[in-house]
C-alpha positions as CSV (number, residue, x, y, z in Angstrom):
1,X,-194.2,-10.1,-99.0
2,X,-190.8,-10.6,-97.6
3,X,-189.3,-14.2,-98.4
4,X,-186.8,-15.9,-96.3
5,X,-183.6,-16.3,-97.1
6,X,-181.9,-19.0,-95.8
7,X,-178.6,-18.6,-94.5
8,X,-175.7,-21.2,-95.3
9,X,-174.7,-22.9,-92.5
10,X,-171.4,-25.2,-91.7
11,X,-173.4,-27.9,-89.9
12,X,-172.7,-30.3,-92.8
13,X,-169.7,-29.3,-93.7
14,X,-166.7,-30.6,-92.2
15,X,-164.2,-28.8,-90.4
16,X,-160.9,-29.1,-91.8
17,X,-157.9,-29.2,-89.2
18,X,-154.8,-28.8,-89.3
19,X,-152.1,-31.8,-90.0
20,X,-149.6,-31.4,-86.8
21,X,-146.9,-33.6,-87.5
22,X,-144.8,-35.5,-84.7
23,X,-141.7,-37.5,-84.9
24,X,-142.1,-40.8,-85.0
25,X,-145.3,-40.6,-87.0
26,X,-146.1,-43.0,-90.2
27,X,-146.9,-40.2,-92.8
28,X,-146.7,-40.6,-96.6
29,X,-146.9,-37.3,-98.7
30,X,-146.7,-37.0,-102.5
31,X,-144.4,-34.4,-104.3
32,X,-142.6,-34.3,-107.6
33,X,-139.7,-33.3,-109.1
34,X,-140.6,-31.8,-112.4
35,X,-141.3,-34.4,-114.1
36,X,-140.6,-37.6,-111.9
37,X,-142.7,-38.0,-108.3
38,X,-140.3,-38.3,-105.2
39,X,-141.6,-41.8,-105.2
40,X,-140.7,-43.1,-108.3
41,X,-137.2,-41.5,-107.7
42,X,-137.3,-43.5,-104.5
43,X,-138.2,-46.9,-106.0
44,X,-135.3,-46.2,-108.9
45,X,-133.0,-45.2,-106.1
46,X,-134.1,-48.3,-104.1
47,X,-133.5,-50.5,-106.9
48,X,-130.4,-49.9,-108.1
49,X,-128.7,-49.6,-104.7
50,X,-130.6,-52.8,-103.9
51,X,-128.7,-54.6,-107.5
52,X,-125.3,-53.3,-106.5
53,X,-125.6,-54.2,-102.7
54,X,-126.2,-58.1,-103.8
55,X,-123.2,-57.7,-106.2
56,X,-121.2,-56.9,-103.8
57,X,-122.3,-59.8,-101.2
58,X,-122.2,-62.3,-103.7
59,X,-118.6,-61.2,-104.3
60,X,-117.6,-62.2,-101.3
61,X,-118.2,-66.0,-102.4
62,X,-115.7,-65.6,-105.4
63,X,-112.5,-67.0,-105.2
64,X,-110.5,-63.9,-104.7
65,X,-112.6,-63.0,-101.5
66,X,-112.3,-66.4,-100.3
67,X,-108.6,-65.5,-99.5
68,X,-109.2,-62.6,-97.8
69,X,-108.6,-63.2,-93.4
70,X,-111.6,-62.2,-93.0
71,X,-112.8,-65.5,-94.3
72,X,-111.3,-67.9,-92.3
73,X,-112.1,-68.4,-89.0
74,X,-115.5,-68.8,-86.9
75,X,-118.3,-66.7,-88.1
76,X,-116.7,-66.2,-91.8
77,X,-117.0,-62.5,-92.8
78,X,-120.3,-62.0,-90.6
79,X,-117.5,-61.4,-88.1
80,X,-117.0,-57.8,-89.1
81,X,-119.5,-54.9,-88.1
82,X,-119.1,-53.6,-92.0
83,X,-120.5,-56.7,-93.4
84,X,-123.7,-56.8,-90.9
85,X,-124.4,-53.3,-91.4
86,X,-123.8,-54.2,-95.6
87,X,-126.7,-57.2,-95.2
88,X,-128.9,-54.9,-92.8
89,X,-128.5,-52.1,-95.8
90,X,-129.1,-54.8,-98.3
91,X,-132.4,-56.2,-97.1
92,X,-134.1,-52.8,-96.6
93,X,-133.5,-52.0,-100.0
94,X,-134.7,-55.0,-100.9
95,X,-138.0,-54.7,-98.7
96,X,-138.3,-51.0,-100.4
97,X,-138.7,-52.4,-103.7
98,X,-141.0,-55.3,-102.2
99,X,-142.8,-52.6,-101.0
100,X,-143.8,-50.6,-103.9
101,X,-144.7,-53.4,-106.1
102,X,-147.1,-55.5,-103.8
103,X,-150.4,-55.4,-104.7
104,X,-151.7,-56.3,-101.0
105,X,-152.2,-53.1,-98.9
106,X,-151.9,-55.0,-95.9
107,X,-148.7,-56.7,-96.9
108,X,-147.6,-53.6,-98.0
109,X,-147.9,-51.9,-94.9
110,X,-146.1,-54.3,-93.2
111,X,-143.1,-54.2,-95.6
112,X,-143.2,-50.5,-95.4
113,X,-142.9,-50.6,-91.8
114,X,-140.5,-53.1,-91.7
115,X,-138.1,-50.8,-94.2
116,X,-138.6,-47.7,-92.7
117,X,-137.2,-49.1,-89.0
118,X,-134.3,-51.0,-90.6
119,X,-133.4,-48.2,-92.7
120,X,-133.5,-46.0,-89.7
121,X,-131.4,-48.7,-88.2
122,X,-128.8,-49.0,-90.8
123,X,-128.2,-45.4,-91.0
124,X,-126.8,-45.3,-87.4
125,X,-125.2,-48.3,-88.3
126,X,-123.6,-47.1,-91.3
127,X,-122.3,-44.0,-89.7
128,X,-120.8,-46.0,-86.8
129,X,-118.8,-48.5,-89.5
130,X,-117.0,-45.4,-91.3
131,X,-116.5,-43.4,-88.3
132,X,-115.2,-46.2,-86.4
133,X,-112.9,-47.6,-89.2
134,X,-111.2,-44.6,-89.9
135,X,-110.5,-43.2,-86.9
136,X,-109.0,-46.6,-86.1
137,X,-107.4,-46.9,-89.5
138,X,-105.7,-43.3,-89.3
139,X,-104.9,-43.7,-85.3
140,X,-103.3,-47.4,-85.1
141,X,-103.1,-48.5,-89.0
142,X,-105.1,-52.0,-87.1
143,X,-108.4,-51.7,-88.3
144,X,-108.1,-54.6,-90.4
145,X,-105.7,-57.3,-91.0
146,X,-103.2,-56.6,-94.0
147,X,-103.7,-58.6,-97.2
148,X,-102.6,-58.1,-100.7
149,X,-105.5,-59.8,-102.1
150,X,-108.1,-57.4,-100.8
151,X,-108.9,-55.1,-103.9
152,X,-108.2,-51.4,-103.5
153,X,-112.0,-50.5,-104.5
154,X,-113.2,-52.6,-101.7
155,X,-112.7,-50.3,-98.7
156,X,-114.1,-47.1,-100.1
157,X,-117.4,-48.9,-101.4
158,X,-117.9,-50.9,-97.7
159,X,-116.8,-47.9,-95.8
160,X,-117.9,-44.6,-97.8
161,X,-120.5,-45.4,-100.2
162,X,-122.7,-47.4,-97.4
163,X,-123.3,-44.0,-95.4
164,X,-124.0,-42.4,-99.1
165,X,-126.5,-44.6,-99.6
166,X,-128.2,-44.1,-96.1
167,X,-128.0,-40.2,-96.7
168,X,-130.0,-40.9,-100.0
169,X,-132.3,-42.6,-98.7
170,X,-133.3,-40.6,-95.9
171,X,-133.5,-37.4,-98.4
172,X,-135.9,-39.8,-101.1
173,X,-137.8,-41.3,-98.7
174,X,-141.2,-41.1,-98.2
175,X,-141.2,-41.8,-94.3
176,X,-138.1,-42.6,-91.9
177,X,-139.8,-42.1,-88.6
178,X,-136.7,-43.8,-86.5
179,X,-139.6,-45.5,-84.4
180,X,-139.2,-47.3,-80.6
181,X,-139.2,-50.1,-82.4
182,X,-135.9,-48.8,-84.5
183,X,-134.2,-47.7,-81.4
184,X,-134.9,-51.1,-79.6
185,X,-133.7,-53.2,-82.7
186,X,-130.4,-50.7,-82.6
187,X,-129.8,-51.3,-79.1
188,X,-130.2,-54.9,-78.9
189,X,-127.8,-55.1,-82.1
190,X,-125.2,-53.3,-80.0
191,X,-125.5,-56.1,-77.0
192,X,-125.6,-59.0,-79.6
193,X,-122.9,-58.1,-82.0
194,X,-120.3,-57.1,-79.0
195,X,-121.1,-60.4,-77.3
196,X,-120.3,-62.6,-80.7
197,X,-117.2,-60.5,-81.1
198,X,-116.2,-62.0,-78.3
199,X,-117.7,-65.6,-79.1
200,X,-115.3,-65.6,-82.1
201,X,-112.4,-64.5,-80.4
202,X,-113.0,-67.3,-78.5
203,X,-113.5,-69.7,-80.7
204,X,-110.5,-68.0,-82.9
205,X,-107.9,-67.6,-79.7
206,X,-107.8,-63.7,-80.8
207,X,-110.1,-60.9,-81.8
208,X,-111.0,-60.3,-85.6
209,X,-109.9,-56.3,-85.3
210,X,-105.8,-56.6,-84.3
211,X,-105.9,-53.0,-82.3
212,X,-107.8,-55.5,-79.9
213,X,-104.8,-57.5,-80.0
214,X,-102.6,-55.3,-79.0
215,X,-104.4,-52.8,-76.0
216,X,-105.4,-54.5,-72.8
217,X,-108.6,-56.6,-72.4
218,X,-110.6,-55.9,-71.4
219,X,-110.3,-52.2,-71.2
220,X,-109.7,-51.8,-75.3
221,X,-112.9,-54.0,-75.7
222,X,-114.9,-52.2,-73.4
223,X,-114.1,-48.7,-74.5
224,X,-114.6,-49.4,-77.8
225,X,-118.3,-51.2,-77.2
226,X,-119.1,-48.1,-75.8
227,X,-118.1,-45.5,-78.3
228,X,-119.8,-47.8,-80.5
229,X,-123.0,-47.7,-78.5
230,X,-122.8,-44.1,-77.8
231,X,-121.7,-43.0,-81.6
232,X,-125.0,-45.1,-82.8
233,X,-127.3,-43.2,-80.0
234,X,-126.0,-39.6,-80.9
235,X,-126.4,-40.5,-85.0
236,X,-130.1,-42.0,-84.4
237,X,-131.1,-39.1,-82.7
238,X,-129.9,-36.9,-85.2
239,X,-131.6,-39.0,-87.9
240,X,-135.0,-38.6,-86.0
241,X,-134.0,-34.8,-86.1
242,X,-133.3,-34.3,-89.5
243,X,-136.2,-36.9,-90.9
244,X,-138.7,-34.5,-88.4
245,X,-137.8,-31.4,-90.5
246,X,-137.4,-33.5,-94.0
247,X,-141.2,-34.5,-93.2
248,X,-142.0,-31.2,-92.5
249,X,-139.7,-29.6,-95.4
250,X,-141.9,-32.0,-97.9
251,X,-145.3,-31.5,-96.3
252,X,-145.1,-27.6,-96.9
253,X,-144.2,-28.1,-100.6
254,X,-146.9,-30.7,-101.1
255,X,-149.5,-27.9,-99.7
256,X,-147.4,-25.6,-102.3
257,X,-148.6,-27.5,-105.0
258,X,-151.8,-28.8,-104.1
């Protein structure tokens, strides 16, 4: 008697396909390094940066900074481009941490979002500020007024250490996607923060940056708004470059070690 054998088949098993990853996708993927995740690194990273970034806004409410010229006048130091792009910097390091500790998926989805597209935001942003400030600063010596009360540490750790800290955290990152919704909130920061500069000037009877004092208006304004504009375009596209091959750098290893 011959028996029948039965033949596996695949009907109930499901097909497994193959994870194509796009910029601008949401994509979390899990990795180590020996012995501490990518994650946790993150979070420590996130942290710490987050600590020293509120040290170094509330300093600017001590005496000694309340001397500075960038504090008098309308729009105190909120005026500058370098202390905007400090407090955009600032609160996605503090949504980060928000992130990892709340206990709410929901909620932390939303801060998650919310950090990824302001990180993306402030890492044009922080390019623009040192790019900007010292090419002025080594061109026309007027990127800022002169004071002897402004400490020398100050300028390296506003102007230096704020694009180190957005190359950190696009490396540690578990997702920089440099969404629409980035690129819209980078483009309407361009059209706000050019027309308060020239709210406060204004206001002020001169602009806060004295190369704009001394070149034509508004041909010195103009031409610096858009080298602005067009330095922050050209650095968010490259971000969106190099986070698509960081997502797809990490993905492989994850598969490595899986």
């Amino acid at each position: 008697m011959q028996q029948d054998v039965q033949q596996p088949t695949n009907a109930g098993q499901s097909k497994l396909k193959p994870c194509i990853l796009k910029p601008g996708n949401r994509v979390r993927h899990p990795q180590s390094i020996r012995w501490l995740s990518v994650s946790d690194a993150a979070f420590i990273f996130h942290a710490l940066a987050f600590v020293f970034y509120v040290r170094i806004f509330l300093w600017h409410f001590q005496e000694r900074a309340q001397q500075l010229p960038g504090a008098f006048g309308f729009g105190w130091f909120y005026r500058y481009l370098t202390f905007c792009s400090w407090n955009v910097q600032m609160i996605f390091l503090g949504l980060a941490c928000l992130s990892k500790t709340s206990q709410v998926p929901s909620r932390q989805q939303w801060l998650a979002a919310w950090t990824d597209d302001l990180a993306c935001f402030g890492f044009g942003l922080a390019h623009c500020v040192t790019v900007m400030y010292y090419s002025v600063d080594r061109t026309t010596k007027l990127a800022l007024q002169s004071s002897d009360m402004r400490p020398p540490w100050l300028g390296p750790t506003v102007h230096v250490l704020n694009t180190v800290v957005a190359w950190l955290d696009m490396l540690l990152a578990e997702q920089r996607t440099f969404s629409k919704r980035s690129r819209h909130i980078s483009f309407g920061f361009t059209v706000a923060y050019a027309l308060w500069v020239l709210v406060c000037a204004k206001v002020d009877g001169k602009f806060l940056y004295p190369f704009l004092n001394t070149y034509p208006f508004p041909q010195a304004f103009l031409a610096t708004a858009a080298a602005g504009t067009i330095m922050l375009a050209i650095v968010f596209e490259f971000g969106k470059w190099l986070s698509w091959h960081v997502i797809r750098r990490q993905a492989k290893e994850s598969v490595k070690t899986d």
